[in-house]
N, C-alpha and C positions, 0 to 999 in steps of 0.2 A: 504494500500500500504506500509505502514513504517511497517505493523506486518511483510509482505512477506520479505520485507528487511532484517529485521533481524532476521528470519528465514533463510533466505540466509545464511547470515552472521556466526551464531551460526552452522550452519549444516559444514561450509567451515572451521570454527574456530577446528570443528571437525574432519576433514580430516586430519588438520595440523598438527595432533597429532602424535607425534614420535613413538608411539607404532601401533597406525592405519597405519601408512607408512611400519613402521618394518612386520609387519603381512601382507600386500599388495604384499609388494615386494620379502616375503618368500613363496607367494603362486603362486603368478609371475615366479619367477626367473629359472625355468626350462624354462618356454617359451618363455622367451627373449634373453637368451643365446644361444637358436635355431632360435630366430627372428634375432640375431645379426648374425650367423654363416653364415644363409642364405644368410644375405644381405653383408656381407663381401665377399662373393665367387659370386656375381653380382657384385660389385663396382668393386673387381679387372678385371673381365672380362671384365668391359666397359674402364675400366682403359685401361686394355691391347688394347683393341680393338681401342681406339679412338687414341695410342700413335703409333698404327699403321698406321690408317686410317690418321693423320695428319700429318706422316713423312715429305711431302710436304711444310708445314707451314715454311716460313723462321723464325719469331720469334717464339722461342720456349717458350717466357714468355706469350703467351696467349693460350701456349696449354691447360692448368689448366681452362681454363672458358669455352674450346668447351668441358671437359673434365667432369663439372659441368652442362653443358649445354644437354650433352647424361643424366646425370644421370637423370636432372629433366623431361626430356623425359620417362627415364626407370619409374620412379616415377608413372607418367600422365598415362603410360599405364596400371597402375595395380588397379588406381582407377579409369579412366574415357574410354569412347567408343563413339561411333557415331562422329556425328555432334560437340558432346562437347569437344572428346577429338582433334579435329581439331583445335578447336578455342582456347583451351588452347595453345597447343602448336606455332598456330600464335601468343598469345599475347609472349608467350614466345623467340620465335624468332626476334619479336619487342623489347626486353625488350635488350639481347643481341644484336643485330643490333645498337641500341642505347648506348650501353657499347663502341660500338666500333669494336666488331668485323665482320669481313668477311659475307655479308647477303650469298654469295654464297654457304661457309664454311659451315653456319648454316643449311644450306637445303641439303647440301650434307649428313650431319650427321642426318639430319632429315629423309632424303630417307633411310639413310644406316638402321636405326630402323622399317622404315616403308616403305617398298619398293612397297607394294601395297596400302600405303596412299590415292590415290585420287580414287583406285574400289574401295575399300571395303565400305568410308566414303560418295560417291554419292550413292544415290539411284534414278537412272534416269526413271522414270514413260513412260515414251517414247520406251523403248524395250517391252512393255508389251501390248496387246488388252488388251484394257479395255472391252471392250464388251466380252469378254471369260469371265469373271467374275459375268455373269446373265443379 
């Protein structure tokens, strides 16, 4: 167990190495500048979109967390689906709810991303013969 350790250790001691980073980040560096481009021309979209959607809001100091709050939404939908990315996003609406802001707010902005959130996420076993099935 202590060889694996510092095996760890020696391989990570490796990585830190200024010229292993330098040669990393030079074989990187076309596709992060398009991974950043990307995500730059989304953020200002949700940007724009939620400074719209929130004109409403009397204090404009908590526009920046429903503002934070669409992105980690935008986030969730590009790694998770189903059932999972449901519950993610509950916890996440908990998490904000408990910051302080608006639960109603948050689902508004929740809907406004996922407007067919609760068809697509159910799958009700009930519309279907089971007996068509053999």
């Amino acid at each position: 167990m202590i060889r694996k350790s510092n095996e760890r250790a020696n391989k990570y001691i490796a990585k830190i190495n200024g010229e292993y980073f330098k040669k990393r980040v030079e074989q990187l560096k076309r596709q992060m500048a398009r991974n950043e481009k990307e995500w730059q021309k989304t953020a200002v979209k949700i940007e724009q979109e939620m400074k719209s959607f929130l004109d409403s809001i009397n204090d404009k100091m908590f526009q920046v967390y429903y503002i934070v709050f669409a992105k980690e939404i935008n986030r969730l939908m590009k790694t998770e689906s189903g059932e999972s990315l449901a519950q993610e996003i509950e916890i996440l609406q908990q998490k904000w709810w408990r910051r302080g802001l608006n639960r109603d707010t948050l689902y508004s902005i929740k809907e406004y991303y996922l407007p067919t959130y609760e068809n697509v996420l159910r799958f009700d076993i009930g519309r279907f013969d089971i007996n068509a099935f053999g």
